[in-house]
TIBA-459024 format. One record per residue: z, x negated, y negated of N, C-alpha, C in turn; chain; residue in one letter; residue number from 1. Coordinates in steps of 0.02 Angstrom, whole numbers. Last residue first. Example, Ala and Ser with C-alpha at 12.3 -4.5 7.8 and 13.67 -1.06 7.14 Angstrom:
TIBA-459024
{pt {354; -642; 112}; {357; -684; 53}; {394; -645; -2}; A; S; 2}
{pt {390; -660; 284}; {390; -615; 225}; {390; -660; 165}; A; A; 1}
//
This chain:
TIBA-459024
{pt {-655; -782; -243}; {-617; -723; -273}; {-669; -674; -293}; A; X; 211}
{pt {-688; -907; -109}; {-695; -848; -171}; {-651; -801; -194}; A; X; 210}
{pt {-558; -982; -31}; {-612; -969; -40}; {-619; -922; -116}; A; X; 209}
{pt {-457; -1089; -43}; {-514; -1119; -54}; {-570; -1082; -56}; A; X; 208}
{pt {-332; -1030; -17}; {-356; -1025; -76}; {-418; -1080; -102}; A; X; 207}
{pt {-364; -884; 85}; {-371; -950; 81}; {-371; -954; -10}; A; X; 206}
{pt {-261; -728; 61}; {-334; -760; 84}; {-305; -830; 55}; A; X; 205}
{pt {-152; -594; 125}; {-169; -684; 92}; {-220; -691; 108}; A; X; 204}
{pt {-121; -484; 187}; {-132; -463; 111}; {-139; -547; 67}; A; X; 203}
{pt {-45; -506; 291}; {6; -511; 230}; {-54; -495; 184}; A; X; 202}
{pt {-156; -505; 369}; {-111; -451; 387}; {-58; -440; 328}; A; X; 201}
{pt {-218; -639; 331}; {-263; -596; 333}; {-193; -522; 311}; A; X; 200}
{pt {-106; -715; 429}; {-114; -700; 370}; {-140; -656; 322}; A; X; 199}
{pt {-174; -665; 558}; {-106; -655; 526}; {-79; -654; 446}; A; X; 198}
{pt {-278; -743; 550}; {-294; -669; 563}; {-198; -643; 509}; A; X; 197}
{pt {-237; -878; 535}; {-291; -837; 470}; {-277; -773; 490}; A; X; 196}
{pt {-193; -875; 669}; {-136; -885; 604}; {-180; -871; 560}; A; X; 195}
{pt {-229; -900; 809}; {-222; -809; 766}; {-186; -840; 691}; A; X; 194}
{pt {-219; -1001; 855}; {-265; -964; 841}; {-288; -912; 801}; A; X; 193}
{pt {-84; -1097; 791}; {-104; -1053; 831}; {-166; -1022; 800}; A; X; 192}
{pt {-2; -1208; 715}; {-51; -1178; 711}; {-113; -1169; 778}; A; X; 191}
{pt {137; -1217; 717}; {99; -1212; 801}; {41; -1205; 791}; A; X; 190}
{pt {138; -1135; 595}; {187; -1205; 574}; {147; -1228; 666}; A; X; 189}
{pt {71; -1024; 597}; {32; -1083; 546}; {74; -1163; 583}; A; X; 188}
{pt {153; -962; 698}; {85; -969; 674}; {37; -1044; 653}; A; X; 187}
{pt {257; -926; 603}; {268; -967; 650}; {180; -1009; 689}; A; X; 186}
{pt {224; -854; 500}; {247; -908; 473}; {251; -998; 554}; A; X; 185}
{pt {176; -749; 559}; {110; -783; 527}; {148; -848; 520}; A; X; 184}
{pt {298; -706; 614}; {252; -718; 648}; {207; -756; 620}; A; X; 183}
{pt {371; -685; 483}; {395; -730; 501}; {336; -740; 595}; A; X; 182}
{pt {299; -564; 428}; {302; -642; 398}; {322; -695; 435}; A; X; 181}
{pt {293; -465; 472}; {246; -502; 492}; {253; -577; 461}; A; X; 180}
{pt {406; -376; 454}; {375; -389; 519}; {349; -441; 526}; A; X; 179}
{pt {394; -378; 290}; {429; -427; 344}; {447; -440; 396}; A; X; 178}
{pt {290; -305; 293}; {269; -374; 268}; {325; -424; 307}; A; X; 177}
{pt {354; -196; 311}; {275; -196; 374}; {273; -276; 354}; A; X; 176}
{pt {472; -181; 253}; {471; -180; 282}; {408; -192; 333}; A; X; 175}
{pt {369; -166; 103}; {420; -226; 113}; {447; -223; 198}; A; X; 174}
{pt {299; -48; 123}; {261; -106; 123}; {299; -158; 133}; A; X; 173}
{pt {406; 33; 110}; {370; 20; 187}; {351; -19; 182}; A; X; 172}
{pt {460; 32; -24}; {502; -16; 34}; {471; -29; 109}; A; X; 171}
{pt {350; 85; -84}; {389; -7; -83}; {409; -29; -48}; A; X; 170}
{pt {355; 208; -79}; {294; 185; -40}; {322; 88; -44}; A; X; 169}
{pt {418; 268; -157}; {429; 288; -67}; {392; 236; -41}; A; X; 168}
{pt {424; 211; -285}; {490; 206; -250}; {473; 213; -179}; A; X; 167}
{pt {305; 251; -297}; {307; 182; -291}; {356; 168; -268}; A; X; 166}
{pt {309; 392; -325}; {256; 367; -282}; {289; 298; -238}; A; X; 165}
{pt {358; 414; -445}; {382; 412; -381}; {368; 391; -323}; A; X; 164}
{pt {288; 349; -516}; {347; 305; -519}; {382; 345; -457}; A; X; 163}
{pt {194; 457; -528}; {169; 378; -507}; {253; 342; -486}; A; X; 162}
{pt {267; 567; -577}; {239; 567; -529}; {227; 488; -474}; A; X; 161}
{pt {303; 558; -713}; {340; 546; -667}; {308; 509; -594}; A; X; 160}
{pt {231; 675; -764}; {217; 596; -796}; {260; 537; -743}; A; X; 159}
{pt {176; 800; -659}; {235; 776; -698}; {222; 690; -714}; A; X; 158}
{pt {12; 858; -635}; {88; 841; -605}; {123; 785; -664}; A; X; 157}
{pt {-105; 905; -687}; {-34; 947; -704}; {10; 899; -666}; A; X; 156}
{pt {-211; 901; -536}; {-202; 891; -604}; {-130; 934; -620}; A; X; 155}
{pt {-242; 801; -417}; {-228; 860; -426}; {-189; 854; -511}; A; X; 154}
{pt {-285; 669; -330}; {-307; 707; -412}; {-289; 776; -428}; A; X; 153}
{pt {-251; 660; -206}; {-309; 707; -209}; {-330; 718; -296}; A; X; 152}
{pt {-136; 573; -234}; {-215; 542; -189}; {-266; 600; -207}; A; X; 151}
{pt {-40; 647; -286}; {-88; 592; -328}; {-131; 569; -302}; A; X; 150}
{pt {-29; 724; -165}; {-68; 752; -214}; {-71; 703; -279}; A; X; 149}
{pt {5; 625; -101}; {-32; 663; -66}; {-53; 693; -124}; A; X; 148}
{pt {114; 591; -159}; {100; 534; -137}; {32; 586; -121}; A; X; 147}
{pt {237; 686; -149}; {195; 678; -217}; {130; 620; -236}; A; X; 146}
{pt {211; 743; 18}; {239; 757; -44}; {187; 730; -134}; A; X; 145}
{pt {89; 627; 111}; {147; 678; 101}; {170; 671; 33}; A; X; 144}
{pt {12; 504; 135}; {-23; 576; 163}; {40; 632; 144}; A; X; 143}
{pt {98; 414; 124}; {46; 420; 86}; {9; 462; 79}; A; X; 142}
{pt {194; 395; 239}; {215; 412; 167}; {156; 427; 108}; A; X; 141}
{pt {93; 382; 343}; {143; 462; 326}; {168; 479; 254}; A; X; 140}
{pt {57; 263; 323}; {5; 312; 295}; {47; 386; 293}; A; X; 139}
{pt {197; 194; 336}; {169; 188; 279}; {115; 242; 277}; A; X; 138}
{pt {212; 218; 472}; {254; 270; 414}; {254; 265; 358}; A; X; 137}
{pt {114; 174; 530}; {112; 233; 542}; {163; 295; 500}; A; X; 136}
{pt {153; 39; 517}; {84; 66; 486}; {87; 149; 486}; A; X; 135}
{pt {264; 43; 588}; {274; 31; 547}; {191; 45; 490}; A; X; 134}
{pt {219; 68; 723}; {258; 119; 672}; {252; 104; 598}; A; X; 133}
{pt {151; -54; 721}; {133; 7; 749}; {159; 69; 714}; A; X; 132}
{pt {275; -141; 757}; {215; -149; 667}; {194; -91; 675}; A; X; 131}
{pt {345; -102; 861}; {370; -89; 777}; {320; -119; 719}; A; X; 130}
{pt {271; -124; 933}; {276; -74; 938}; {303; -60; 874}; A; X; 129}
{pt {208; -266; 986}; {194; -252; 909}; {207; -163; 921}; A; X; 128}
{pt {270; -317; 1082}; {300; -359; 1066}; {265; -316; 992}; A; X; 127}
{pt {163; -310; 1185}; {221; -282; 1203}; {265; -298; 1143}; A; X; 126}
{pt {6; -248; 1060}; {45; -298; 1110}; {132; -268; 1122}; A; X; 125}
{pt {-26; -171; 956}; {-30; -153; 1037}; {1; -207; 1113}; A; X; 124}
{pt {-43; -265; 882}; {16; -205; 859}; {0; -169; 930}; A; X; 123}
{pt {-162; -320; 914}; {-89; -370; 881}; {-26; -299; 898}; A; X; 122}
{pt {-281; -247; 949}; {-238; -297; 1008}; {-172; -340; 977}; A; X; 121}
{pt {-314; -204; 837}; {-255; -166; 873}; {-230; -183; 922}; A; X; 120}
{pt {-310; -302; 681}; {-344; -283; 737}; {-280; -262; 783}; A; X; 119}
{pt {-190; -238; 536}; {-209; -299; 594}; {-262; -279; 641}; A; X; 118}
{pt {-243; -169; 389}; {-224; -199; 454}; {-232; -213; 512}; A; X; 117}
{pt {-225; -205; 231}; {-252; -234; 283}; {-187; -212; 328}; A; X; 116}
{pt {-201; -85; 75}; {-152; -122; 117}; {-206; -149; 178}; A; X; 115}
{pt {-246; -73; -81}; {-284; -83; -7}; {-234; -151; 30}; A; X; 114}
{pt {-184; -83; -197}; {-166; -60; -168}; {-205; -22; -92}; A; X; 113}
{pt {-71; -219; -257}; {-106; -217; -216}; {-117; -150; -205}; A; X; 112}
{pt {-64; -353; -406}; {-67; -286; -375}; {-102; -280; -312}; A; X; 111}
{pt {0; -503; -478}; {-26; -486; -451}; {-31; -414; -411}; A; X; 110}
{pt {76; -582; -568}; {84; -530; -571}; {25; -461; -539}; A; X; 109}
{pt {62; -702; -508}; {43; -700; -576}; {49; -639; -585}; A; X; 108}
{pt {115; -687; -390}; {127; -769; -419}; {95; -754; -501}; A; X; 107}
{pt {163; -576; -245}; {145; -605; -311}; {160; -667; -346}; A; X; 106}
{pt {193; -552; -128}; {199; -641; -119}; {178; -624; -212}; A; X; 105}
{pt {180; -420; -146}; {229; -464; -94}; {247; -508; -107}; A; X; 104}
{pt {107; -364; -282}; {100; -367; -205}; {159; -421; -174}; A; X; 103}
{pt {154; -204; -341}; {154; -275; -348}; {157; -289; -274}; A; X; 102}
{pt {46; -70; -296}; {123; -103; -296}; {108; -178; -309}; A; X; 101}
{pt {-66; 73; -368}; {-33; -3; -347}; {15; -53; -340}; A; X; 100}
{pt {-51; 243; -280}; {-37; 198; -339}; {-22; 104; -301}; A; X; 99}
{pt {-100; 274; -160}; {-130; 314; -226}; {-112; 284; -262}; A; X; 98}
{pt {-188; 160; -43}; {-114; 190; -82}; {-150; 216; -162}; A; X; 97}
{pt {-258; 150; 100}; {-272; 151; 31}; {-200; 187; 4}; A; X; 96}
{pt {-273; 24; 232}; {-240; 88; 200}; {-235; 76; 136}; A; X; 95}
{pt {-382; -21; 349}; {-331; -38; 306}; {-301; 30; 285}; A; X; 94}
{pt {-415; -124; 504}; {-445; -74; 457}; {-382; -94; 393}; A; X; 93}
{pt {-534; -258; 585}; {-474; -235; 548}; {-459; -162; 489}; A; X; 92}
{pt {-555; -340; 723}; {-582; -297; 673}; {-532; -258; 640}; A; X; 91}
{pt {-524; -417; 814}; {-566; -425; 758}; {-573; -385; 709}; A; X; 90}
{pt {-473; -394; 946}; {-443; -445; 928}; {-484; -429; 854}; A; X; 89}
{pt {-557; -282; 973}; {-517; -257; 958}; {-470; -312; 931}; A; X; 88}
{pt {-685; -360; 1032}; {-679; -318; 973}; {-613; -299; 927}; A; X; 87}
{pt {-660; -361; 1159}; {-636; -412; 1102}; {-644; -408; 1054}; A; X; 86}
{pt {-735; -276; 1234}; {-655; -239; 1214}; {-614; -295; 1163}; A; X; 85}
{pt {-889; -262; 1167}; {-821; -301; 1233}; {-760; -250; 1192}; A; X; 84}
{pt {-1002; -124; 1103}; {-981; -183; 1113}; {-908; -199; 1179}; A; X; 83}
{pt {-1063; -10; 1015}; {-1040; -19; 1099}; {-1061; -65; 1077}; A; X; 82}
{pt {-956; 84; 861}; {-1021; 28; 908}; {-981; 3; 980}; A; X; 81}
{pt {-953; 237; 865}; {-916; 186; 883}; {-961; 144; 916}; A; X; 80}
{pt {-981; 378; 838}; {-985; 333; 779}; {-955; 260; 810}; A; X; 79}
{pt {-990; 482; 924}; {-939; 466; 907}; {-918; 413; 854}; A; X; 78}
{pt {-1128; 513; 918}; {-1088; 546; 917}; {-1029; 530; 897}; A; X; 77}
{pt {-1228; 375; 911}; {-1222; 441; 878}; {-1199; 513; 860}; A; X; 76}
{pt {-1145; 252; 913}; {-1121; 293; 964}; {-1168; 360; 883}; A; X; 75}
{pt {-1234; 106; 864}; {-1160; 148; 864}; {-1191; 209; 894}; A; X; 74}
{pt {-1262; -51; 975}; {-1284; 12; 976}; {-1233; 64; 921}; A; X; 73}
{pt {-1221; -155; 1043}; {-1216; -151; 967}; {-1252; -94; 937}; A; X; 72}
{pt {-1273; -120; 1197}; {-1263; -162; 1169}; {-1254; -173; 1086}; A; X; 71}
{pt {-1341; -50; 1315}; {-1319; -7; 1233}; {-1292; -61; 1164}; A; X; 70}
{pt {-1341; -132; 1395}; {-1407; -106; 1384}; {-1402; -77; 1313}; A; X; 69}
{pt {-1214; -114; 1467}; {-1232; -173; 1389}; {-1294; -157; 1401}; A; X; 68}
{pt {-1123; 37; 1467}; {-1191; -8; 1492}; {-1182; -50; 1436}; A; X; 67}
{pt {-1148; 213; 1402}; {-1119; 166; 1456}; {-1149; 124; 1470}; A; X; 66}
{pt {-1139; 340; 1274}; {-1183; 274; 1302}; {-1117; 244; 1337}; A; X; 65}
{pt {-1036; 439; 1279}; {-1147; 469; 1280}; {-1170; 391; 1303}; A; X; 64}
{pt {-913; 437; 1257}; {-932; 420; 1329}; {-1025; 424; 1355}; A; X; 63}
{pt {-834; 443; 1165}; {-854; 510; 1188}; {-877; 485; 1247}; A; X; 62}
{pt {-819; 278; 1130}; {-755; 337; 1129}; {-776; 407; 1164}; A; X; 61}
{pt {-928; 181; 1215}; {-913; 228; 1159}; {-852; 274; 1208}; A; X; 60}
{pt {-929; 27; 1310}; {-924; 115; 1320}; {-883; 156; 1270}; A; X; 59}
{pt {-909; -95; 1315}; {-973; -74; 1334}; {-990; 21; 1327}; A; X; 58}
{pt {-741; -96; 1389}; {-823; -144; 1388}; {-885; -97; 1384}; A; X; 57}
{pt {-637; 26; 1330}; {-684; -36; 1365}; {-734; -72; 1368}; A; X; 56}
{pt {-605; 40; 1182}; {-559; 25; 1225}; {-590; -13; 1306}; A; X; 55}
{pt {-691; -41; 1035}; {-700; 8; 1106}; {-635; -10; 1137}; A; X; 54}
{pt {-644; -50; 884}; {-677; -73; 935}; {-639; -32; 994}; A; X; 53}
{pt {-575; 2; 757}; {-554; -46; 790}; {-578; -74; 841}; A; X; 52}
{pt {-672; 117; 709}; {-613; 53; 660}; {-622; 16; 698}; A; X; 51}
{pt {-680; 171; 813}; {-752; 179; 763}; {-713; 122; 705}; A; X; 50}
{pt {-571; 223; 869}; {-615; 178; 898}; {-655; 128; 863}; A; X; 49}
{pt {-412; 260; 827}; {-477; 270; 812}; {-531; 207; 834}; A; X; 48}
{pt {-293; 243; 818}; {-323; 273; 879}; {-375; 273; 871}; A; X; 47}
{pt {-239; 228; 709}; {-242; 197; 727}; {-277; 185; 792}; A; X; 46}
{pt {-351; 364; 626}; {-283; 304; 648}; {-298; 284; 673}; A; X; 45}
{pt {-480; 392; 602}; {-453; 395; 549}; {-359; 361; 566}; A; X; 44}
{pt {-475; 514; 751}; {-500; 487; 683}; {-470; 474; 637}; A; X; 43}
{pt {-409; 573; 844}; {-391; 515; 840}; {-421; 474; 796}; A; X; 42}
{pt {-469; 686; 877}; {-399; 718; 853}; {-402; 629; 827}; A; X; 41}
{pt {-589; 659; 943}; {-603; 688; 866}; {-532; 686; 829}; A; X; 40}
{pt {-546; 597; 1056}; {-574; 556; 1002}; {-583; 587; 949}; A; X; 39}
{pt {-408; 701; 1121}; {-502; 686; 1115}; {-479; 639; 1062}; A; X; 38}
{pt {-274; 729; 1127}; {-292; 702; 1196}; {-390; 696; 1179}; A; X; 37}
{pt {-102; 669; 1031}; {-195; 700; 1017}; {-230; 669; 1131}; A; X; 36}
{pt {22; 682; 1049}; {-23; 731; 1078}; {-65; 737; 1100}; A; X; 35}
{pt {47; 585; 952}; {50; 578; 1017}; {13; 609; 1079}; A; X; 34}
{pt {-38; 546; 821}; {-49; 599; 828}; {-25; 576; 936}; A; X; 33}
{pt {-20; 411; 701}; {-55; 468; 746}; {-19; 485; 784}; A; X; 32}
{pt {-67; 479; 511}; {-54; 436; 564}; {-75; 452; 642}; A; X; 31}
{pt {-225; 428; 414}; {-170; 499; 445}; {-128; 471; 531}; A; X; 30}
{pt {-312; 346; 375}; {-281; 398; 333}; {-233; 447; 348}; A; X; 29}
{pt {-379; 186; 381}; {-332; 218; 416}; {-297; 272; 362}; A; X; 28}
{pt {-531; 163; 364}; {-512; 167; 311}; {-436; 225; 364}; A; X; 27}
{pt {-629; 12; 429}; {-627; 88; 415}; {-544; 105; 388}; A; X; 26}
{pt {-662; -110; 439}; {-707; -79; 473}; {-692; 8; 454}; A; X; 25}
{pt {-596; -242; 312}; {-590; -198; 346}; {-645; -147; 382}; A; X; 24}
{pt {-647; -362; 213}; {-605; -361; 305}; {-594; -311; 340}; A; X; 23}
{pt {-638; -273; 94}; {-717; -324; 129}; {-688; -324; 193}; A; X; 22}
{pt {-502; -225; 82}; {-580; -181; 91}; {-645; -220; 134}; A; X; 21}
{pt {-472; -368; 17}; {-462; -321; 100}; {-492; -268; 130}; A; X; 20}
{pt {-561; -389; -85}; {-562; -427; -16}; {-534; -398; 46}; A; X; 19}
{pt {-503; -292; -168}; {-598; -278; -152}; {-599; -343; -89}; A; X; 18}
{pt {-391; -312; -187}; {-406; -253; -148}; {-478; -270; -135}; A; X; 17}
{pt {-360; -490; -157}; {-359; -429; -196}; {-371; -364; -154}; A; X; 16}
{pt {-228; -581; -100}; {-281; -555; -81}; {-288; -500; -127}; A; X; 15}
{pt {-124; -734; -133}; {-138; -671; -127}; {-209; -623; -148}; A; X; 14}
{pt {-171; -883; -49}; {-146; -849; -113}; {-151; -777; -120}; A; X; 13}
{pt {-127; -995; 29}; {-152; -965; 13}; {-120; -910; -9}; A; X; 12}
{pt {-71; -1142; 63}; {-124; -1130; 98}; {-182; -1044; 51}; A; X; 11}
{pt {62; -1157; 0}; {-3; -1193; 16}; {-75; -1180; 1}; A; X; 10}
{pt {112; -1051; 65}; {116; -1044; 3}; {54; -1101; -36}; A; X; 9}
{pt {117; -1079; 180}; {73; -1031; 167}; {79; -1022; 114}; A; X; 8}
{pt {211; -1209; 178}; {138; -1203; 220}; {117; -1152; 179}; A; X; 7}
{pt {321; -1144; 112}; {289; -1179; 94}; {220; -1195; 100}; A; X; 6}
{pt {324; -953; 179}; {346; -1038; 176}; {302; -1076; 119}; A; X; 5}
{pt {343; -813; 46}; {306; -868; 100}; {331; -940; 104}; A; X; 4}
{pt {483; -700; 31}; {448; -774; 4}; {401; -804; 48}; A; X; 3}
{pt {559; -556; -13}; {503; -595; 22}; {470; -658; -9}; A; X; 2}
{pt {714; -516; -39}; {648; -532; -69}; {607; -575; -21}; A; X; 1}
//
């Protein structure tokens, strides 16, 4: 069972869906794709520009604008604002689950089911190859079998259905949360730069701000 330290237990309280939605730049639906060699194959993961910010300075995913002349510009092709490559420390997408799981850290019986995640300079680091996956086998599980057609509303499926859902989809979320717990945990305790962002990543907001 997952517990937050003390500190973050502190500090803050579990995040609804309409707040991680608010943190997020776009909506991760399909994992990815090793193969993919264009920006069109790489929509929508983690690969995706138009989420996560430019891979270089200044220069959309298709390549139509080059230059800080273009400067916060989005890409009318490729949809990807030209901006730094620090972008990619910031901006966060998420993942939508067809049914809601009690969330992690619950304290009042709290649901989640807009998963946050991290900007792609975290899970792109030498050191985030297994969060990486680990996002990547949560949207698999969500894009497949009975998980896939409770996302599309497909009518007639078995009363069942949801409760299956929640069995496949629990234990990723418990596994991606306890990647990250003990990073955010270390974080806070060195409080390091990145420790809101991290948090942010468990699905916690402050509990000084709004709800």
């Amino acid at each position: 069972m997952l517990r937050l330290s003390p500190l973050l237990a502190a500090l803050y309280r579990p995040a609804t869906d309409r707040e991680v939605c608010s943190w997020s730049f776009g909506l991760v639906m399909a994992p990815r794709d090793p193969s993919a060699v264009s920006w069109e194959a790489e929509r929508a993961t983690l690969d995706d520009q138009r989420i996560f910010g430019p891979l270089r300075d200044f220069v959309c995913a298709c390549g139509k604008y080059k230059g800080d002349r273009h400067r916060d510009m989005i890409c009318d092709r490729c949809g990807v604002k030209i901006t730094t490559r620090e972008a990619r420390r910031q901006r966060f997408g998420h993942i939508s689950l067809p049914v809601a799981l009690p969330h992690p850290f619950s304290q009042r019986g709290e649901s989640l089911s807009a998963i946050p995640v991290l900007p792609a300079d975290f899970w792109q680091a030498p050191a985030g190859s297994e969060l990486a996956q680990a996002y990547d086998e949560l949207v698999r599980s969500v894009t497949s079998g009975a998980c896939k057609a409770l996302a599309a509303g497909q009518e007639g499926l078995p009363e069942w259905t949801g409760d299956r859902c929640k069995k496949m989809l629990a234990p990723k979320l418990a596994l991606l949360f306890d990647l990250l717990l003990p990073v955010a945990t270390f974080a806070h305790e060195w409080e390091l730069a990145d420790s809101k962002m991290l948090a942010r990543g468990l699905a916690l907001d402050r509990r000084d701000s709004a709800t």
